[in-house]
C-alpha positions in Angstrom: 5.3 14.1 -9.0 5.7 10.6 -7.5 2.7 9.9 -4.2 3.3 7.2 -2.3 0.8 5.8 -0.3 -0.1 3.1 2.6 -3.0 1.5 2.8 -4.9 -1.2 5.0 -8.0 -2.6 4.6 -9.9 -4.6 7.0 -13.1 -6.2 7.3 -14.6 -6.4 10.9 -15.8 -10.0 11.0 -14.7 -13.0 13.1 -14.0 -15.2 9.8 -11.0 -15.6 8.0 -10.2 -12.3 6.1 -7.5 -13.3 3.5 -10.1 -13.9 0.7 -11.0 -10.7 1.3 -7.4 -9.1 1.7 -6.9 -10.7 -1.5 -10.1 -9.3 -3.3 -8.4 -5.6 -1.9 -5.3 -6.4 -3.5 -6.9 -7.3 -7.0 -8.7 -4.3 -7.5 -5.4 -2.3 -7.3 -4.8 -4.0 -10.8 -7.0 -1.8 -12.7 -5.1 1.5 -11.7 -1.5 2.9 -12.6 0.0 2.1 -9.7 2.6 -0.1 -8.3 2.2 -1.7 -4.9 4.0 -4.1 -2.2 1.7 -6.3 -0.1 3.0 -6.9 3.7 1.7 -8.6 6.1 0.4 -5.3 7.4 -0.7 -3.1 4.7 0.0 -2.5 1.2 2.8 0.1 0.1 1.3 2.1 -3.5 3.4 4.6 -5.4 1.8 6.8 -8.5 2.5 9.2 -10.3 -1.0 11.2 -10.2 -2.8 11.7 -6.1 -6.0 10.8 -7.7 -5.0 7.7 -9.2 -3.4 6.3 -5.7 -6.7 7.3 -4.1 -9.1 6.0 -6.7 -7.0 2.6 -6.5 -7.4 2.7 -2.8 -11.2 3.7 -2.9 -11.6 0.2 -5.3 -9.6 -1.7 -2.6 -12.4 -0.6 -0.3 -15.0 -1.7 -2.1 -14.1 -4.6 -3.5 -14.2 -6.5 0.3 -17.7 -7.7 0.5 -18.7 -6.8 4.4 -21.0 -5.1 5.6 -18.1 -3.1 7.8 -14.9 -2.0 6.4 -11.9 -0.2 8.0 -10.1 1.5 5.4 -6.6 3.8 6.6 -4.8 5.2 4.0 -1.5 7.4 4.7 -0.2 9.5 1.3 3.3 10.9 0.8 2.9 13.0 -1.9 6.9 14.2 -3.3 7.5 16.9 -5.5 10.7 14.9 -6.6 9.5 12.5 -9.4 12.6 10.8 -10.0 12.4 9.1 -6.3 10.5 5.9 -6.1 9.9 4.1 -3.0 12.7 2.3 -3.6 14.4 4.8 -3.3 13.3 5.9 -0.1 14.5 2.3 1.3 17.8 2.6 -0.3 18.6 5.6 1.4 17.4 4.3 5.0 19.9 1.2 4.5 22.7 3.3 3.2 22.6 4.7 6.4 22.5 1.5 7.9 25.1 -0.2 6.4 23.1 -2.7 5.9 19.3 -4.2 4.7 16.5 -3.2 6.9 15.3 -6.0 7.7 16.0 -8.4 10.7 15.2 -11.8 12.0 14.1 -13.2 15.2 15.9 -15.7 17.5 
């Protein structure tokens, strides 16, 4: 089974939070799960539903303020063979092209 997640963490505080982002981000490298961080939120993808929330859970905790907004969104597919990927590949095959775009 392949459970794809999306997660964003953010400390409420009026400093500068990328030390913090960053701290989020590092703790995801202890669990089996891969992940792409935007400049939104970070995309997971595991193969267990535990695992992507037990890697999100350390994200959490690993930001050192006293308050933390956590939102996590999980896709879980009974298809294992499809990654994430995946999922984009499709969305630009029906595109015709990559999905992404830049502004003028």
């Amino acid at each position: 089974m392949t459970v794809f997640g999306l997660l964003r963490v953010t400390p409420i505080t009026d400093e500068d939070i990328t030390e913090d982002v960053a701290a989020a981000v590092e703790a995801l490298e202890a669990y089996d799960v891969s992940y792409e961080t935007t400049p939104m939120a970070t995309t997971l993808e595991a193969e267990d539903v535990h695992e992507l929330f037990a890697a999100c859970a350390a994200a959490h905790e690993a930001v050192a303020h006293t308050e933390v907004q956590t939102l996590v969104q999980v896709d879980e597919k009974p298809d294992p063979g499809m990654t994430a990927d995946d999922k984009v590949d499709a969305v630009e095959d029906e595109l015709g092209r990559e999905a992404t775009g830049e502004r003028e």
